[in-house]
C-alpha positions in Angstrom: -137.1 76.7 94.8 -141.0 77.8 94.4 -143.3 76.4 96.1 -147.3 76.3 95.4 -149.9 77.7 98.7 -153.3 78.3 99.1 -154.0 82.3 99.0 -156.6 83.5 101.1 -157.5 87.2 101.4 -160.1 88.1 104.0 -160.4 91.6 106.4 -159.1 91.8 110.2 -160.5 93.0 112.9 -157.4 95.3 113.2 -158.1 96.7 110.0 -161.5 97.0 110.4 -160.8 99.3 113.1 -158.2 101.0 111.6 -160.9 101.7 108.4 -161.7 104.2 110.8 -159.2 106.5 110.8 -158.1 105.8 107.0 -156.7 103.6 104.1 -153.8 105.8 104.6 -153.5 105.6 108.4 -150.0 104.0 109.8 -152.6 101.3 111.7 -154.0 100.0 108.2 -150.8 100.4 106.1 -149.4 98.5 108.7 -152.1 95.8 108.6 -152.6 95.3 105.2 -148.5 95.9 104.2 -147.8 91.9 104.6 -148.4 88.4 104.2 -149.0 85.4 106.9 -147.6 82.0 106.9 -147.8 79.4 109.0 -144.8 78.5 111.7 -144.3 75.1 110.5 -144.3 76.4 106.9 -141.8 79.5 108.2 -139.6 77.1 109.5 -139.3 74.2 106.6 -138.4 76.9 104.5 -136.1 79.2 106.6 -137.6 82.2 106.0 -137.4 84.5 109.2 -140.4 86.7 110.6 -139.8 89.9 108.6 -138.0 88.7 105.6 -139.6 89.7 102.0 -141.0 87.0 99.8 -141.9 87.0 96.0 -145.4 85.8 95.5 -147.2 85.2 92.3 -149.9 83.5 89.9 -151.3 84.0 87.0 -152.9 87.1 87.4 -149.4 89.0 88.9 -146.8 89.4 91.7 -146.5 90.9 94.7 -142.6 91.1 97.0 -143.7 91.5 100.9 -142.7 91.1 103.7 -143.4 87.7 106.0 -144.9 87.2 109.6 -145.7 83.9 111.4 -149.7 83.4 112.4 -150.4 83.3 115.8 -151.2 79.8 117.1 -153.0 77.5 114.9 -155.2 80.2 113.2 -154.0 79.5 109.6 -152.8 76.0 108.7 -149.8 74.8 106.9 -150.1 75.1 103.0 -152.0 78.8 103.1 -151.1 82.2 103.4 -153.6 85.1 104.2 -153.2 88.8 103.2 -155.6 91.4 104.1 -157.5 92.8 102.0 -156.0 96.0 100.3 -153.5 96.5 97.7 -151.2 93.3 97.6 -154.4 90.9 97.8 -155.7 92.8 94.4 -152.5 92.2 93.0 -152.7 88.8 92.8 -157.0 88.6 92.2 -158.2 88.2 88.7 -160.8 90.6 87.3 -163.0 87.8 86.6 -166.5 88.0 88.2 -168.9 85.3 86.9 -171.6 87.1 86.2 -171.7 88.0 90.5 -169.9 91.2 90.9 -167.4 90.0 93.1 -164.0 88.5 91.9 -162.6 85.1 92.8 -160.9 86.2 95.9 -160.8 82.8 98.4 -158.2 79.5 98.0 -156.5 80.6 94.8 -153.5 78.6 93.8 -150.2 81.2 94.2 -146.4 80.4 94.5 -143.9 81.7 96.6 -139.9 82.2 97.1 -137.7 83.8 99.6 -136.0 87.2 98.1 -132.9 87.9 99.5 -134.8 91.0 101.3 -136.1 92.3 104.6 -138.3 94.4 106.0 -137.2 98.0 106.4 
């Protein structure tokens, strides 16, 4: 069954770096290629470090795979994506006038797939 988290894109310091040496570099394909989830929310739902997820909204849908956060960095009820393709999937064109989309606490839901990482 679905359930509804808080999406929040934002850039790494891992992918900063990686910025470097290129958007198609194995070190930012790598960093921006998945989604985070909090332990206790990994564990509720029984979805293993690796395993794909479907994730959508209103704007579109993105199937990627999962990793725990690391200590208490992202709470329960939130996911964070780098920036990159999969956050833009999912952010509406939308600017308000600013320049910038919405692209912080937007309402998404998620489900397991019956995939994993390759």
């Amino acid at each position: 069954m679905p359930e509804q988290f808080i999406f929040i894109p934002g850039r790494t310091s891992r992918q900063g770096t990686a910025l470097n040496e290129g958007k198609y570099s194995d070190e930012y394909v790598d960093e921006t290629g998945f989604v985070q989830m909090a332990p206790e929310d990994m564990q509720r739902l029984a979805i293993q470090e690796g395993e794909v997820v479907r994730i959508w909204n209103h704007v579109g849908e993105i199937s990627t795979p999962i990793r725990a956060s690391k200590g208490d960095e992202l709470p329960p009820g939130m996911l964070f994506v780098s920036y990159g393709d999969l956050s833009c999937r999912l952010m509406a064109s939308d600017t308000h006038g600013s320049g910038m989309p919405d692209s912080k606490g937007f309402d998404v839901w998620l489900e397991r797939t019956a995939g994993t990482q390759a």
